[in-house]
Wavefront OBJ file of the C-alpha trace (Angstrom):
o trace
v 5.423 86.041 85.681
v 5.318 87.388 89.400
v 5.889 91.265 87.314
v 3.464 90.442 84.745
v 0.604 89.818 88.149
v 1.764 93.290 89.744
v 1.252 95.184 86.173
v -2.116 93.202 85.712
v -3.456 94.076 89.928
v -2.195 97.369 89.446
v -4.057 98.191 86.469
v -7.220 96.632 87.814
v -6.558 99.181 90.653
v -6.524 101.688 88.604
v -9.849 100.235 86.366
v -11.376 100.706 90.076
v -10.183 103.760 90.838
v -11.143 105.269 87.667
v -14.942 103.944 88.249
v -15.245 105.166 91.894
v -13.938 108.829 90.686
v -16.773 108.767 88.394
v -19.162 107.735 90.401
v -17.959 110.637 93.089
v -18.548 112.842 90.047
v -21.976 112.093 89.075
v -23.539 111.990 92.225
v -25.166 115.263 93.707
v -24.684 114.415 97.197
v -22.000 115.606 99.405
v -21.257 113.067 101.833
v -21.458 110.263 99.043
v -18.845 111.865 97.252
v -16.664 111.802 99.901
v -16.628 108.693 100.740
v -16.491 107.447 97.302
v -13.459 109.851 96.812
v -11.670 108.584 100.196
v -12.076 104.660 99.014
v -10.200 105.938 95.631
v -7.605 107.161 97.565
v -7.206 103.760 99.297
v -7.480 101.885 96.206
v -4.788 103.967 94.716
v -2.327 103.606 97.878
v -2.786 99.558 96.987
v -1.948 100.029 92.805
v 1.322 102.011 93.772
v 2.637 99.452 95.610
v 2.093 97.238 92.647
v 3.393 99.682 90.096
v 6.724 100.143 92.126
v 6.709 96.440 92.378
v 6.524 96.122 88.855
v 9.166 98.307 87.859
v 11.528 97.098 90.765
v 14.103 94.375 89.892
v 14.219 93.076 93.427
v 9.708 91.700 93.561
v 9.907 90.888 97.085
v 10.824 94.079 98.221
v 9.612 97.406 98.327
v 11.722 100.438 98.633
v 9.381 102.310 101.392
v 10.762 106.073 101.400
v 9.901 106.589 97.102
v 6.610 104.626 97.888
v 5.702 106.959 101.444
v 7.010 110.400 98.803
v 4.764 109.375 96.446
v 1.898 108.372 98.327
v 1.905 111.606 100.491
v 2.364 114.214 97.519
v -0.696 111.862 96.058
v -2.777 112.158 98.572
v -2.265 115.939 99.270
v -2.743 116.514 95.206
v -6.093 114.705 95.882
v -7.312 117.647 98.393
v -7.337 120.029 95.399
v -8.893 122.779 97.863
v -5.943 122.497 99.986
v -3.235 121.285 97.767
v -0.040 123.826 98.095
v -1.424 125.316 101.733
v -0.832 122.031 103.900
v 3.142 120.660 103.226
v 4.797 117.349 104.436
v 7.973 116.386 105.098
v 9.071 112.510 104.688
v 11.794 111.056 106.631
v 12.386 107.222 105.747
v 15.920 105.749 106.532
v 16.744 103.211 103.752
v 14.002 101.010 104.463
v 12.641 97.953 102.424
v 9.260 96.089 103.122
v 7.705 93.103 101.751
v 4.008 93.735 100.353
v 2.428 91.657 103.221
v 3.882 94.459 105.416
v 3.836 97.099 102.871
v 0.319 97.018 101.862
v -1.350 97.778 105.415
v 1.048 100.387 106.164
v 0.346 102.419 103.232
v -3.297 101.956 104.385
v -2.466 103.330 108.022
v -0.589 106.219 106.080
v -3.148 107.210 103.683
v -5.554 107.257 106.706
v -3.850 109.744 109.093
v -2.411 111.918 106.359
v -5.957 112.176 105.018
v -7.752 112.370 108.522
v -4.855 115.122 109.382
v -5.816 117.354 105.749
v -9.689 116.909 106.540
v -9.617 117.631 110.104
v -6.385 119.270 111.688
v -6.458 122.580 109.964
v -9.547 124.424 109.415
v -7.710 127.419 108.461
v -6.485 125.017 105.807
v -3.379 125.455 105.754
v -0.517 123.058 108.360
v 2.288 121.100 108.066
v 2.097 117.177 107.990
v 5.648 114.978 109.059
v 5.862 111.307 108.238
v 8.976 109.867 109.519
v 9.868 105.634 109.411
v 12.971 104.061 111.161
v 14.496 101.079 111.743
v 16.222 100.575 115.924
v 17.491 97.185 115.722
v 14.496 95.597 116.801
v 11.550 97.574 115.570
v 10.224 99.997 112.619
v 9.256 102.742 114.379
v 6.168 104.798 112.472
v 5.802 108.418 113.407
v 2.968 110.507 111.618
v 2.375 113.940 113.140
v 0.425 117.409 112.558
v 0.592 121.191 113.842
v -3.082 121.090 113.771
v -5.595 121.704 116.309
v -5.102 118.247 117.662
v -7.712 115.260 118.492
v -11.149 117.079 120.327
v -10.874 115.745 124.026
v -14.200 113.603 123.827
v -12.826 111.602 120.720
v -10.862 108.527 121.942
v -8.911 107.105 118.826
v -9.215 103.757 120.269
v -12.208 103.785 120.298
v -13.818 106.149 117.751
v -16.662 105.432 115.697
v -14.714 107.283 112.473
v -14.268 104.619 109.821
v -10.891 106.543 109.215
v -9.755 105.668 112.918
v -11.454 102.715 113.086
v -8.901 101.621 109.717
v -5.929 103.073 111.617
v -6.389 100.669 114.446
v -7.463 97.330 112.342
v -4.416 98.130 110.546
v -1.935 98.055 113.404
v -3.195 95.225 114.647
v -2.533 93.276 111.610
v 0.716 94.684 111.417
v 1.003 93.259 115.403
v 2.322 96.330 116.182
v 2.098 98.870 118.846
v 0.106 101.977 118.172
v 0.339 104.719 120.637
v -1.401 108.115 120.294
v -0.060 111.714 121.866
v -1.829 115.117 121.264
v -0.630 117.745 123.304
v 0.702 120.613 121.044
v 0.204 118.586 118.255
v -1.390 114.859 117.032
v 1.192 112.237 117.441
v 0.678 108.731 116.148
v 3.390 106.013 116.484
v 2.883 102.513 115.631
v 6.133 100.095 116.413
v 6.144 97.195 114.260
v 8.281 94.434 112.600
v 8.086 92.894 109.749
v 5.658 90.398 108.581
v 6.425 87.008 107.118
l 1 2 3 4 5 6 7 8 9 10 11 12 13 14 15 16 17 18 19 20 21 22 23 24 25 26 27 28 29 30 31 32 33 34 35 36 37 38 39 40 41 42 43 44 45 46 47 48 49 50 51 52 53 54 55 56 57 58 59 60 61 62 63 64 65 66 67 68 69 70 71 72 73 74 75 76 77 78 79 80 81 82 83 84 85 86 87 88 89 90 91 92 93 94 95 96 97 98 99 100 101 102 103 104 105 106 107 108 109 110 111 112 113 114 115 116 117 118 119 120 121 122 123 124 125 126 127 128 129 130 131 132 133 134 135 136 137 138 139 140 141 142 143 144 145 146 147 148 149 150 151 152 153 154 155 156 157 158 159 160 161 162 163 164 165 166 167 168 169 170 171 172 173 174 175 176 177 178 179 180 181 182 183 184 185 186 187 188 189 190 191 192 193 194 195 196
């Protein structure tokens, strides 16, 4: 029954995404179909946790490093204009997460990966790292660019960008610890536990 819910969410996700793609499609302005595009892209990081869900056998648990794989080459095959010019590399230690945890950390991840392809290279091409471990008492997120780093005047803390303003909502339900470094490159790292 609990597999049969997943397959049913995740192909209401996917109803959803399907509408707000063509909606971005049919709309002449520029900014709408943006944002329209960037809300698919959330919607879909939510429907792959319930597809890998679905075909797991163990539905409490979510293997994290095929879910972050997936959800990074995604979102990079999503940036059409950039796809094959910006690369990633994901390092996840053995790591499984139930979906209460799961769910907002995708969020977080589709946010910086997607704020890092829209804004860290504007010669359009860069490299993206996700890396996710486990020290005995904390996950430990790390999401970093070679980009041209944060302007000085933006504080992430406190930034008016809806994609920022995600990144921090979502570490704070996750109770975790977000810190931010951008020197030669844009650091973010968000220590966390699990949530019951």
């Amino acid at each position: 029954l609990i597999q049969e819910i997943h397959h049913r969410v995740k192909n209401n996700m996917q109803i959803i995404s399907s509408l707000l793609s063509l909606q971005a499609s049919h709309t002449n302005n520029d900014e709408a179909s943006e944002i329209l595009n960037e809300s698919r892209g959330r919607v879909k990081s939510m429907a792959m946790i319930h597809e890998k869900l679905y075909h797991s056998n163990n539905l409490s648990q979510l293997n994290i490093g095929d879910y972050l794989n997936n959800l990074v080459r995604d979102i990079l095959r999503s940036y059409s204009s950039v796809s094959g010019r910006i690369t990633s590399n994901i390092d996840v230690e053995d790591i499984y997460l139930n979906i209460n945890t799961a769910l907002p950390l995708g969020l977080m991840i589709n946010e910086m990966v997607s704020n890092s392809i829209k804004h860290a290279f504007p010669e359009g091409h860069g490299h993206i790292n996700v890396k996710l471990k486990y020290d005995e008492e904390n996950y430990i997120l790390t999401v970093s660019d070679n980009g041209i780093g944060l302007p000085k005047d933006v504080d992430p803390f406190e930034s008016s960008s809806l994609g920022l303003k995600l990144v921090n909502s979502l570490s704070i339900q996750l109770e975790g610890e977000l810190t931010v470094r951008r020197d030669d490159e844009t650091v973010y790292t968000l220590k966390f536990k699990e949530l019951d």
